[in-house]
Every structure is written in structure tokens, then in C-alpha cells.
C-alpha positions, 0 to 999 in steps of 0.5 A: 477907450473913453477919456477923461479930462480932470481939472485939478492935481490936488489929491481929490483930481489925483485919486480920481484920475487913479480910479479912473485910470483903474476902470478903463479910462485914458485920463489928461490930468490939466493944472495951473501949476506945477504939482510940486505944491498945493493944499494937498501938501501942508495939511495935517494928515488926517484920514479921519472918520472922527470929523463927521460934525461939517464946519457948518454946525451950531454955534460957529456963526456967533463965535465966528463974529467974537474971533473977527476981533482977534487977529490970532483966532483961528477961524476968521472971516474977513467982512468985504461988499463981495457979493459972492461972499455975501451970499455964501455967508447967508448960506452958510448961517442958515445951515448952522443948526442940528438938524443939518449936523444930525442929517450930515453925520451918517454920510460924512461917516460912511465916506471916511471910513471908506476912504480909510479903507480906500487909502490902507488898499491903495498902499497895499496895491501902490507898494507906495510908503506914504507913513500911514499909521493907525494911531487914532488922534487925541482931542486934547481940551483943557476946560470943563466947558470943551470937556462936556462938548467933547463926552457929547462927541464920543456918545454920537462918535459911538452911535455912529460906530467909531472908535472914540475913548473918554480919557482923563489926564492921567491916561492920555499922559500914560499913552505919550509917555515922556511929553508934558501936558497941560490938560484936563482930559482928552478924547482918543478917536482910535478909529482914525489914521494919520499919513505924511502928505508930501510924501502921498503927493510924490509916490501919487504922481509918479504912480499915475504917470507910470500907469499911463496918466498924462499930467498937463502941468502949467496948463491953465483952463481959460474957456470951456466950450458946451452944447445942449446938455454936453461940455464939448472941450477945454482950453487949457495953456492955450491948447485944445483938450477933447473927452468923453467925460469932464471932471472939475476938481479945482479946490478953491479955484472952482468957482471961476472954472464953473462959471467959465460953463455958466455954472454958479458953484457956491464956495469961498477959499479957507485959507491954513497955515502949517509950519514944521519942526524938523528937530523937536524937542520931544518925539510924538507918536499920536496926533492931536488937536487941541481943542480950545486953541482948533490947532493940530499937531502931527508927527511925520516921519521923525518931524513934527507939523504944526498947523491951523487957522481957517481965514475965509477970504479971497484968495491971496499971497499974503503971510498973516504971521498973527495966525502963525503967531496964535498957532504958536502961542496955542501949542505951550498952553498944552505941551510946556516943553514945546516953547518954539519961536516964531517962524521965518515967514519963508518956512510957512507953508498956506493954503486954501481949503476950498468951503462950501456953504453948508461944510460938505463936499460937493461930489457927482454928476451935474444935472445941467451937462450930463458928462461933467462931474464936479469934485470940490468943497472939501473944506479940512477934509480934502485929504480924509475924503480924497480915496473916496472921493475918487472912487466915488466920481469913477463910478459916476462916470462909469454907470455904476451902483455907488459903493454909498449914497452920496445924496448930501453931496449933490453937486445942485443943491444950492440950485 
């Protein structure tokens, strides 16, 4: 039997590991931590084919410059003479433009609506409840400005054979009846689901122990011995692991991993906020973003979760409660009733999505060690693409035909 090695028990490690495990594979999952917490957690919950425009689109470089003044703006990048930052800056504003969305659109669409697919058999298979509904999500917007923004949107959505509704205020009020809203209008993307992710992370880990997958907690990848074209073993936790296959799976800690085998892997941490109301003053039934304000809002098993920000910075233990603040200041703006106070820092949940230069994930083979894969740079779409993901890297390993061509997501291109 051939074995696996995956670095990182995130989601994408994770579902890797189960459709590894799936194919044949004795699999050792190695971690820093303990798997009790990490981005996979406090996400918002989304499987979402809606979100095929990657962060990287037109326009994001200029209104990121005008959030930099506003500590409660909800994308930030904090400017420091870090020449990894530098360069994935310059990366990152030459891939601002519509060719690069128009070119990412189809692929980003094709592997979310496979992990959708993904996730509805893996709870079929599972018997695991992970509350995952099919909803679709509101893009509530309250100007005429996003308005127009959004009916571009839905024309592309539909070319791209998603569901997605132009509604007026009226009509997404008559869908969550018994909730104020402040709005103009909003797009209902009936075509996306949304989950409880602690409660997918839990069911998820137990399942793959169960099966036979050995999760390595606590275990810290210090080196990563190779020759010629081959990674030959991991050090971890101070001890020794072996395979046949190597996958890199570390989110936001990938770059310093890579760069333990010589690799350079473009990619900065996005830090998030999320904070839960466990006793809301109004039962919701359908996920929304709200647009102006980027902050999403999702109903997980009888609570409600609140989440945002994109704070592109080293990775940190600090608290930015002004970006809580701004997320809790967004939320009245469009549901009056929802007037909440500010969190405990305690009760907020941060973590840091791993981003690459041009907002697309990087998933395969390398070209530099032919048994290693590399699986990371999902920025806010760890948890939509994670079955996908894993099923993808699986069949990469194995030698077979890809369920769909992942060209856009080498993991060389910026080589």
C-alpha cells in the first residue's frame, strides 16, 4: 500500500486525506496544532459556486489603497519593507484586470460546483450532520452603484449556468419574512449551500480516524530532506516520517514549509474576524452578504454567525477589535433590529486565509519533485473548494484522468 504524508489538518488536508484514504493510500496527517481550531472553523460556511470573480479582479487595488485609511474597512493591507509582501503586491496588482477574472471564471465555476456535488456525497457516505442546506445566499446591496455591479453579476452567473435572481426589496423581504431590512434590492444565488463548519471539522476528524487515517497533532515540520527530483522524508515533532507521496496543505504557513524544500510559493496570510450570536434577536433562515459593507452573515444551527475583514499582514495573535467594530457597526445598516454590542475580545474567533497573488488556489503536482503536491492559497474559498480539492490532489497522486482541468491552479505559475 502506498503512503501518504500530508502537511496540514485544515479542511483542504483533511479532505484530501479522505479521498486518499478512499483510493488505497495509508495516509499520516502531520499538524502544528491540535485540530481543535484553525481557519476551517470560524469561516462563514459557504459552498459557493457564486464566488467564480477571484479576489484579484478589477478595481481592488485602488479601493484597497482608499480602506488603508479606515481601520474598519474590510480589506486592508498593512504597507511594511517585507520583500515577500513587496513582491506579491506587484503580483498581485498585475493580475487586477478582466481578462484574468474572464479567464478564471469557468474554472473557478467548474470546481465549486463539484465540491457542492462533493460535499452533498460525502454526507450521504459520512451519515455525518454537518447542517448543510441548500438555501442559496442573498447578496443584500443598498446602492444604486453595487445594484448595477450586482445585475452584471447575475448576467455572467447565468452565462456561467448558476442559479442567481435579481430581486427588489420587496421580494427578498417576502423570502425572510419577520426580518427588517434596510436594502435596495439583492441577488439570491440559489445555486449555493451553506454548512456549520465545527460541526464538519469534528464529524471530519473522527471519520478519518475511524477509517484508519493517523492524524500526527502537535507535530511541527521543521525540515524536509529531497533528492534529485524526490522529497525523501519530514521531520516533524522531532521525528522521522517516510512516503511515497508528500502533500503541502498548510494554508497560510505554506510559504515557510515550501521554502524548508527550496521552494518559493507565492502567498500572504488574510487575516478574518467572526464572532457568533448564540440568542438572536430574529431567526434567519438564508445566508447573506452585505455587499457595500463585504460582511457575511450565516445561520448555524439556531445561532447566527458574523464574519469579515480580509487583513493582509504577517501572521499575528493580535485582536484588531476596530475590524470587529466595523463588522458590527455594517450589520444594522441592513438589518435595523440587529443592533448588537461589541464582543468581548475573548468571544472572537480570527484566522488567517492563506492568498495568492492572483486569488486562485494553487492545486497538483510540482514540476521541481515529482511526488510532491502542493494544496493551498484558497484565500475565502478554503471550505467551498475543500471536497474538490481533495478529490482533485487524489487523483494526481494516483495517475488518473482529473475529474476537470485544473490548468489555472498549477502550482508553477508564477515560476
Amino acid at each position: 500500500m502506498s503512503k501518504a504524508i500530508i502537511i496540514g489538518g485544515g479542511v483542504i488536508g483533511l479532505f484530501s486525506a479522505y479521498y486518499l484514504k478512499k483510493s488505497g493510500w495509508d495516509v499520516d496527517v502531520l499538524d502544528k496544532g491540535d485540530l481543535t481550531d484553525n481557519c476551517s472553523y470560524g469561516n462563514a460556511g459557504y459552498i459557493s459556486p457564486s464566488h467564480f470573480v477571484p479576489l484579484a479582479s478589477p478595481g481592488m487595488v485602488g479601493q484597497g489603497i482608499r480602506w488603508m485609511f479606515n481601520n474598519k474597512s474590510p480589506f486592508y493591507v498593512k504597507p511594511a519593507l517585507n520583500p515577500d509582501l513587496i513582491s506579491w503586491g506587484l503580483k498581485f496588482a498585475r493580475n487586477c484586470t478582466q481578462k484574468h477574472v474572464d479567464r478564471s471564471a469557468g474554472g473557478l465555476r467548474d470546481a465549486m460546483v463539484l465540491s457542492n456535488q462533493l460535499y452533498h456525497q460525502f454526507e450521504k457516505d459520512s451519515g455525518i450532520d454537518f447542517c448543510l442546506e441548500d438555501k442559496g445566499i442573498f447578496v443584500l446591496f443598498k446602492t444604486e452603484k453595487v445594484a448595477e455591479h450586482e445585475r452584471h453579476l447575475v448576467a455572467k452567473a447565468t452565462k456561467l449556468g448558476l442559479d442567481a435572481q435579481f430581486l427588489t426589496a420587496e421580494e427578498t423581504r417576502a423570502m425572510q419574512p419577520g426580518i427588517e431590512m434596510d436594502i435596495l434590492g439583492s441577488v439570491l444565488y440559489r445555486c449555493d449551500s451553506h454548512i456549520y463548519p465545527n460541526m464538519l471539522m469534528k464529524g471530519l476528524i473522527k471519520h478519518l480516524e475511524q477509517s484508519g487515517v493517523k492524524l500526527r497533532r502537535n507535530e511541527e515540520v521543521t525540515a524536509i530532506s529531497h533528492e534529485n527530483n524526490k522529497i525523501t522524508g519530514i521531520t516533524a515533532g522531532g521525528k522521522e516520517y517516510t512516503g511515497d507521496a508528500y502533500l503541502l496543505a498548510g494554508g497560510s504557513w505554506s510559504p515557510a514549509i515550501a521554502k524548508l524544500a527550496g521552494l518559493k510559493l507565492p502567498l500572504m496570510p488574510g487575516k478574518g474576524y467572526s464572532f457568533m450570536i448564540h440568542k438572536p434577536v430574529k431567526k434567519m433562515t438564508i445566508p447573506a452578504i452585505l455587499a457595500e459593507a463585504r460582511v457575511a452573515i450565516t445561520p448555524m444551527n439556531g445561532s447566527i454567525r458574523f464574519g469579515g475583514t480580509m487583513e493582509v499582514r504577517k501572521i499575528n495573535k493580535e485582536v484588531s477589535m476596530n475590524r470587529v467594530e466595523g463588522i458590527v457597526e455594517a450589520v444594522p445598516k441592513y438589518f435595523p433590529e440587529f443592533k448588537m454590542p461589541l464582543p468581548d475580545p475573548k468571544d472572537v474567533w480570527f484566522g488567517f486565509r492563506p492568498v495568492s497573488p492572483d486569488g486562485l488556489p494553487y492545486i497538483g503536482l510540482s514540476n521541481k519533485y515529482k511526488n510532491l503536491g502542493i494544496a493551498t492559497g484558497h484565500a475565502m474559498i478554503g471550505l467551498t473548494m475543500a471536497t474538490a480539492t481533495g478529490k482533485l490532489m487524489a487523483e494526481s497522486f494516483n495517475g488518473d484522468k482529473p475529474t476537470m482541468d485544473t490548468g489555472i491552479f498549477s502550482v508553477d505559475r508564477f515560476d
